[in-house]
VEXDO-195868 format. One record per residue (C-alpha): residue in three letters; x, y, z; residue number from 0. Coordinates in nm, 3 decimals. Each point is the difference from the previous one (the first is absolute). Layout:
<pts>
PT    aa        c1        c2        c3     i
PT   ALA         X         Y         Z   NUM
...
</pts>
This chain:
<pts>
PT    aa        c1        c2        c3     i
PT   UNK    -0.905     0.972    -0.125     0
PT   UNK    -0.150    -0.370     0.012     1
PT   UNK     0.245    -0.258     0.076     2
PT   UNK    -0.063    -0.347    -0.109     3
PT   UNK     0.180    -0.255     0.261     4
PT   UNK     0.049    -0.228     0.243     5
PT   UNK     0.031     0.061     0.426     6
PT   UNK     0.128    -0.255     0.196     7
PT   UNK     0.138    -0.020     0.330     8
PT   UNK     0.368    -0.063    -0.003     9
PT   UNK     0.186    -0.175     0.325    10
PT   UNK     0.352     0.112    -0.048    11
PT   UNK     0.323    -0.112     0.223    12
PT   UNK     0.139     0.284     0.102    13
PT   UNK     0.337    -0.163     0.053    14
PT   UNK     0.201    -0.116    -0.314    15
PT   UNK     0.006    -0.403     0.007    16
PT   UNK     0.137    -0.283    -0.221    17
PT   UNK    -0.339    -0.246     0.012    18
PT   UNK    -0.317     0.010     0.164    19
PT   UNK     0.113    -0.202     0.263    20
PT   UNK     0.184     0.270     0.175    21
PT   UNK    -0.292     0.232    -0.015    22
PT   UNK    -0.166     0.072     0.355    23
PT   UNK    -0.213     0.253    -0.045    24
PT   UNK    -0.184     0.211    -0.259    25
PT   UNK    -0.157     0.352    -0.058    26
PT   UNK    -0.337     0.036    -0.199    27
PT   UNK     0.025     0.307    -0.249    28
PT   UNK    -0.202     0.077    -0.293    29
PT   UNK     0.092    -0.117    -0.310    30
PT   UNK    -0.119    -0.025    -0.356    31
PT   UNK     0.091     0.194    -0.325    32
PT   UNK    -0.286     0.163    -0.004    33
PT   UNK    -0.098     0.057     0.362    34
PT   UNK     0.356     0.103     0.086    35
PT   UNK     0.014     0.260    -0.339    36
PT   UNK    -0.336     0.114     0.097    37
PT   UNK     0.114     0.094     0.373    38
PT   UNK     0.323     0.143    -0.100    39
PT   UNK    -0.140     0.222    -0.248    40
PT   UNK    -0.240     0.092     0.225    41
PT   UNK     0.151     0.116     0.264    42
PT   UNK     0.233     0.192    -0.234    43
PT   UNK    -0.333     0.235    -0.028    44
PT   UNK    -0.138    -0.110    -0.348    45
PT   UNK    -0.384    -0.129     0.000    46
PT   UNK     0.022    -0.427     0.006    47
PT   UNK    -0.272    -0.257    -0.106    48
PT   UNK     0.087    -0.391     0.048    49
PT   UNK    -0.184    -0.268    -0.164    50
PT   UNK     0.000    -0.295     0.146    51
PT   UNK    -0.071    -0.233     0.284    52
PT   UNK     0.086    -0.201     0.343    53
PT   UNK    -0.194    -0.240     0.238    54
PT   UNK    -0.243     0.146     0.232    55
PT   UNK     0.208    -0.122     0.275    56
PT   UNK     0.224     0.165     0.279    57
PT   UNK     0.311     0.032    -0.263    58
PT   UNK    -0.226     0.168    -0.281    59
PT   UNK    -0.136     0.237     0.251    60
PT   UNK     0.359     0.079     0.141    61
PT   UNK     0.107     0.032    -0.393    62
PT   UNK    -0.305     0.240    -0.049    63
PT   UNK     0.081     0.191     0.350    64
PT   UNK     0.321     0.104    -0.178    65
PT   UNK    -0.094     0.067    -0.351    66
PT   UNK    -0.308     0.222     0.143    67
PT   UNK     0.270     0.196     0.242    68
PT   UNK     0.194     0.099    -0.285    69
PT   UNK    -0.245     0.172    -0.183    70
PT   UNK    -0.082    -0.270    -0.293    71
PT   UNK    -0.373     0.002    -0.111    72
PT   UNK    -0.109    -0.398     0.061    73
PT   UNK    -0.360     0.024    -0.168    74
PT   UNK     0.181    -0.287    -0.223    75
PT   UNK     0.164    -0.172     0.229    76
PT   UNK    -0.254    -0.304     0.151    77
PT   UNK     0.025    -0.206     0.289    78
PT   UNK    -0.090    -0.364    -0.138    79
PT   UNK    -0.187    -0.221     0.233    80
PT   UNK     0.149    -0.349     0.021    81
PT   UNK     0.325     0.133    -0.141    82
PT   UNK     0.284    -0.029     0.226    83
PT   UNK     0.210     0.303    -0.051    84
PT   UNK     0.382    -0.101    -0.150    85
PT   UNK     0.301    -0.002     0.239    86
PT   UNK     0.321    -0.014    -0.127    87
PT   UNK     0.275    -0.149     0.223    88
PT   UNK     0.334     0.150    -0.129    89
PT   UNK     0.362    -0.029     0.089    90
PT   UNK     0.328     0.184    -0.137    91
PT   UNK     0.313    -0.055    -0.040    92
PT   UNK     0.301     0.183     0.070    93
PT   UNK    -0.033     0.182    -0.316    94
PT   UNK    -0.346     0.086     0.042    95
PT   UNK    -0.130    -0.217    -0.224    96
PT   UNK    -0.374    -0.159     0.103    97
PT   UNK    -0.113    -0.360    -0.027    98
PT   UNK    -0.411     0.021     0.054    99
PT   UNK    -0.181    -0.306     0.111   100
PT   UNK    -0.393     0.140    -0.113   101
PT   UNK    -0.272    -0.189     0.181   102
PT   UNK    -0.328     0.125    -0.155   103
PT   UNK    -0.145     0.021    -0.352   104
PT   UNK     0.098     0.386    -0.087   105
PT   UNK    -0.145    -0.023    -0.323   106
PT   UNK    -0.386     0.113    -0.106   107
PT   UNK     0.003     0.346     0.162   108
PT   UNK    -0.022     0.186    -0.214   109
PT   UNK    -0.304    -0.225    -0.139   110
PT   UNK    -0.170     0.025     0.303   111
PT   UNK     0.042     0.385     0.018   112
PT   UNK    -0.087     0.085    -0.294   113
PT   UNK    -0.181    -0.258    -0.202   114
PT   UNK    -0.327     0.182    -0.129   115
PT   UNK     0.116     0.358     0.047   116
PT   UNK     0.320     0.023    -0.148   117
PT   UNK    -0.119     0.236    -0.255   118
PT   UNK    -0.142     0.235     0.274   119
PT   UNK     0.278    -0.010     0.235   120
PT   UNK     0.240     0.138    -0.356   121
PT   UNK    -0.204     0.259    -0.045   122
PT   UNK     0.012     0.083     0.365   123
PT   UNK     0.381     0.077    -0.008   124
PT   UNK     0.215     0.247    -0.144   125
PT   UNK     0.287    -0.291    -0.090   126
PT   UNK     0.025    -0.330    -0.020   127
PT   UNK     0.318    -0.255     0.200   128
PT   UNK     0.027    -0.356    -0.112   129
PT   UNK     0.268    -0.263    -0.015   130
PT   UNK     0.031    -0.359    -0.115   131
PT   UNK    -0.031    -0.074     0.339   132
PT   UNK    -0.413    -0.027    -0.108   133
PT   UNK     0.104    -0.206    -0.334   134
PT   UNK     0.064    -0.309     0.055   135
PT   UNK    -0.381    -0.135     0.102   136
PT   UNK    -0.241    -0.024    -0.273   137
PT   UNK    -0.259     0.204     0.177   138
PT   UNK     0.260     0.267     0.153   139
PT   UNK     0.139     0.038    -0.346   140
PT   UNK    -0.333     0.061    -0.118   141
PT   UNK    -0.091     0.243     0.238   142
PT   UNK     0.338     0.199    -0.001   143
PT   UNK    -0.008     0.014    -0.391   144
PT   UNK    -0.387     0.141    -0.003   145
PT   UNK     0.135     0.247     0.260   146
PT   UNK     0.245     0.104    -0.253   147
PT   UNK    -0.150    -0.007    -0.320   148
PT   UNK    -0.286     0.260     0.222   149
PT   UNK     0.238     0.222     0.172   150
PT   UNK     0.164     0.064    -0.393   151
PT   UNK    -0.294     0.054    -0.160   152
PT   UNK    -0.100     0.253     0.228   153
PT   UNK     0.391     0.162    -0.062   154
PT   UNK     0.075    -0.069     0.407   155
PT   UNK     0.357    -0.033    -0.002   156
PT   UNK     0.152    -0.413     0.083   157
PT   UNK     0.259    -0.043     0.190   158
PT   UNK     0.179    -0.422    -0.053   159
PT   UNK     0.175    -0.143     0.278   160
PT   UNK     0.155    -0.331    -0.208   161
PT   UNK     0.091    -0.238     0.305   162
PT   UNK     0.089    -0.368    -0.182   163
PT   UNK     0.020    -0.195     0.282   164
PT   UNK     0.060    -0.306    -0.220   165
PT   UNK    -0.102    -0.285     0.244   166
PT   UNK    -0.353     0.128    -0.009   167
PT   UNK     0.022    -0.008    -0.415   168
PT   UNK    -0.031    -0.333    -0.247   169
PT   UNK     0.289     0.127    -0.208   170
PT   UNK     0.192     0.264    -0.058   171
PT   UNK    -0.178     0.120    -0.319   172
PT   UNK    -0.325     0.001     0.160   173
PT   UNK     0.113     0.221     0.265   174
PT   UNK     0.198     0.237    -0.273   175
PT   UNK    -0.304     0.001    -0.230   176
PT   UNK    -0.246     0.087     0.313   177
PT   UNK     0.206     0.281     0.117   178
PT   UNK     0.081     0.124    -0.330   179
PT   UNK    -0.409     0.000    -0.087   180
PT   UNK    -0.012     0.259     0.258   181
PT   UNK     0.272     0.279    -0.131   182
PT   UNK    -0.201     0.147    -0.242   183
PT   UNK    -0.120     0.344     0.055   184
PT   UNK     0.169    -0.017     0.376   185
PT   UNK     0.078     0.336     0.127   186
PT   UNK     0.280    -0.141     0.185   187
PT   UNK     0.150    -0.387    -0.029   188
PT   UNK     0.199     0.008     0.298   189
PT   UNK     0.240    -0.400     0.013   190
PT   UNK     0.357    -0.144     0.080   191
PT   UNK     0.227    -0.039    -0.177   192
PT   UNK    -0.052    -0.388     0.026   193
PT   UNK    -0.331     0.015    -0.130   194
PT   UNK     0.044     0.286    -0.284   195
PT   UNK     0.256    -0.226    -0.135   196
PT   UNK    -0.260    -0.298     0.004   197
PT   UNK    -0.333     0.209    -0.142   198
PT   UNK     0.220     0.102    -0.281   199
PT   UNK     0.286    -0.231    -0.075   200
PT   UNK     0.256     0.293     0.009   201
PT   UNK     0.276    -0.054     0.195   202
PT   UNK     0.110     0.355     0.040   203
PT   UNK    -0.189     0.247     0.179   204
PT   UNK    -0.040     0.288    -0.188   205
PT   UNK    -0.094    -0.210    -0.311   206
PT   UNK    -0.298    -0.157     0.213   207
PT   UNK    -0.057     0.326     0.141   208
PT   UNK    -0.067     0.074    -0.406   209
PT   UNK    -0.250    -0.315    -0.033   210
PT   UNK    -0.188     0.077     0.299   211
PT   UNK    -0.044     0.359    -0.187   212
PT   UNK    -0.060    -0.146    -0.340   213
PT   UNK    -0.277    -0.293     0.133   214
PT   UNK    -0.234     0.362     0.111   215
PT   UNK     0.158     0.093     0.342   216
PT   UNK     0.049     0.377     0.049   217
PT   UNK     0.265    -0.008     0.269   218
PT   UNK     0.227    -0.262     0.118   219
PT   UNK     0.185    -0.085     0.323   220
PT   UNK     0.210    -0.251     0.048   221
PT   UNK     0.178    -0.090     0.344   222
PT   UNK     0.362    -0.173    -0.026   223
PT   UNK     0.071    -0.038     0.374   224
PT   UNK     0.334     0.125     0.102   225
PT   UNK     0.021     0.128    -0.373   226
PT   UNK    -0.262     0.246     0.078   227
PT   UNK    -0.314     0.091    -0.220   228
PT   UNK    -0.058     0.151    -0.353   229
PT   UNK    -0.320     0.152    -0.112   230
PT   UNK    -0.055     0.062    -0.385   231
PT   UNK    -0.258     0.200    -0.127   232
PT   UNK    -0.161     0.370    -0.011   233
PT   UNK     0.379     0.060     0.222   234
PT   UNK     0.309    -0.227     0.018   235
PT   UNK     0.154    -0.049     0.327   236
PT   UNK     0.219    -0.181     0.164   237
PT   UNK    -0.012    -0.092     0.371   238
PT   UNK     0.289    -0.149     0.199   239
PT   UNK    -0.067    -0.267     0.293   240
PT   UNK    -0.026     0.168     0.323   241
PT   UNK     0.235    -0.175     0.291   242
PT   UNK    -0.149    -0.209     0.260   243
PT   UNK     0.042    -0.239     0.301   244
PT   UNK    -0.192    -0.253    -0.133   245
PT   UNK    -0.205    -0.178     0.263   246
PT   UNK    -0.298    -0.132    -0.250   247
PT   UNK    -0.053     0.006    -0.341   248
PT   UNK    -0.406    -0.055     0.055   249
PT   UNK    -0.144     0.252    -0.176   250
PT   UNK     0.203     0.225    -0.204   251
PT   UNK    -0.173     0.020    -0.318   252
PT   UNK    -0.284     0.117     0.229   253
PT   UNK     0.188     0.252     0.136   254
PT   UNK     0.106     0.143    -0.327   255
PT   UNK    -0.302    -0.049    -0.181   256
PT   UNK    -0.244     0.186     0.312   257
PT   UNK     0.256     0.260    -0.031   258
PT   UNK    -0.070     0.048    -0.379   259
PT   UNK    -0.400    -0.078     0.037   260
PT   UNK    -0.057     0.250     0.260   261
PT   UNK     0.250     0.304    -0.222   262
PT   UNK    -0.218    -0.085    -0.324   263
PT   UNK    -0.353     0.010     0.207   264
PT   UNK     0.057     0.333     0.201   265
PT   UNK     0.104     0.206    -0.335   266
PT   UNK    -0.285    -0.177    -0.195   267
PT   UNK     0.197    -0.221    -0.160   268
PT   UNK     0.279     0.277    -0.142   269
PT   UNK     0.235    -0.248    -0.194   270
PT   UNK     0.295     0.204     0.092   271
PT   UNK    -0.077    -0.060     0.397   272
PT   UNK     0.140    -0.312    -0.090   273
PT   UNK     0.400     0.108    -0.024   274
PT   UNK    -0.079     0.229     0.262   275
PT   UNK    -0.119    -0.320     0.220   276
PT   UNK     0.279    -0.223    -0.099   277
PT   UNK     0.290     0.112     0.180   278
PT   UNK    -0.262     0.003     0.316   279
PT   UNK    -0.143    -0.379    -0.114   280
PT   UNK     0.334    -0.105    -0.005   281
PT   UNK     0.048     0.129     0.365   282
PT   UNK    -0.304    -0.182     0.071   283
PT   UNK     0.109    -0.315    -0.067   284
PT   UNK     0.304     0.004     0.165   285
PT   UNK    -0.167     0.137     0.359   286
PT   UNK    -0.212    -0.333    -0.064   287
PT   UNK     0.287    -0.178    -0.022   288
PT   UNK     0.145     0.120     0.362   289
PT   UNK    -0.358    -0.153     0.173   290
PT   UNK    -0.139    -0.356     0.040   291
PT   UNK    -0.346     0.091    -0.171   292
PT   UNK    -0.007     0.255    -0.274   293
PT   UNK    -0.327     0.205     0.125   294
PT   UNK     0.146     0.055     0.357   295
</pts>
């Protein structure tokens, strides 16, 4: 499966803290949607592909190190000359919540991974990840969307990752109408509940859950935090939040959705293995939630 993503390095305090100012030290671990997914998924046994890219400095080659260690194919992941890899200081607070402080442009990677050969690295694959994390930029949008519009054609199943971060958006409607250009003919639409209720204006789950469906997506889940998950589709199922200590919340939707990628890719993409990987997914997320960096 070819994910579509960003890797970054991420410098975590591995100490709960108020501000910044009572940070003293911090841990580099990878980071990234798509690196961390890719990884995860990886080492869970199913065949991983990342597209995208890092500086062809001493962080991307420690990113890289990692990646290659886990088993994930990097022929399209590049190491950019004059690009400075992106660190991400982060803090969290007592609740586990992260602040990031991003020093680095972490946009264009998937541009300069794939720009020219998108087409052959599709057909290359047996599946296809993406997310809106590889929206928002003109030329990232662009790529991700060809990517897409090849990897259907050729019936390879699409999994969407919708991850509105809204801050990197200009409204709310572009980032709705972006992510909801992307649902059609998905395998799998895997959201929150925060951002099903935003793609389709539905304020209760199960009705989105029916949108999502309707708009061309064959199965969805959606993740409610401590409300658990639902996933409507080929099987209905309900999933119930698995207890944690929380130390971090960095990561979790990685977690869960690596736990789900790597199911549907070792059983060729067998729609049921996805209510036979939720229960486990679910378990993912909350082990994530019990370490500073999701991928440790």
């Amino acid at each position: 499966m070819l994910c579509l993503g960003d890797a970054l390095v991420e410098m975590i305090c591995e100490r709960p803290v108020a501000s910044l100012d009572e940070a003293e030290a911090f841990v580099p671990h990878l980071g990234g949607s798509g690196a961390s997914i890719a990884l995860m998924a990886a080492r869970a046994g199913a065949r991983m592909a990342l597209a995208g890219a890092v500086g062809d400095d001493e962080w991307g080659h420690w990113l890289r190190g990692r990646l290659e260690r886990s088993g994930v194919d990097l022929r399209h992941f590049k190491l950019i000359e004059d690009m400075p890899t992106p660190l991400a200081l982060t803090t969290l607070d007592h609740a586990g919540e992260p602040t990031r402080r991003l020093y680095g442009e972490a946009l264009a990677t998937v541009v300069n991974a794939l720009w020219g050969g998108v087409e052959e690295a599709v057909e290359g694959c047996g599946g296809l990840y993406i997310s809106t994390g590889t929206l928002v930029g003109q030329a990232e949008r662009q790529v991700t969307m060809k990517a897409r519009e090849r990897a259907l054609a050729l019936e390879h199943p699409v999994i969407f990752d919708p991850r509105l971060q809204l801050h990197r958006w200009s409204s709310k409607a572009d980032a709705a109408a972006s992510a909801n250009a992307c649902v059609p003919g998905a395998l799998l639409v895997r959201t929150t509940a925060a951002d099903a209720r935003l793609m389709t204006g539905e304020e209760d789950l199960e009705r989105a859950s029916l949108a999502l469906r309707k708009a061309g997506a064959r199965n969805v889940v959606i993740a409610d935090g401590p409300g658990g998950a639902i996933l409507r589709g080929k099987i209905r199922l309900d999933v119930g939040a698995v207890p944690a200590h929380v130390v971090s919340k960095i990561g979790i939707g990685d977690a869960l959705m690596a736990a789900l990628v790597a199911r549907l890719q070792i059983t060729g993409f067998y729609e049921p293995a996805i209510a036979a990987a939720l229960k486990e997914a679910m378990t993912a997320a909350a082990q994530a939630c019990e370490r500073w960096g999701a991928c440790d």
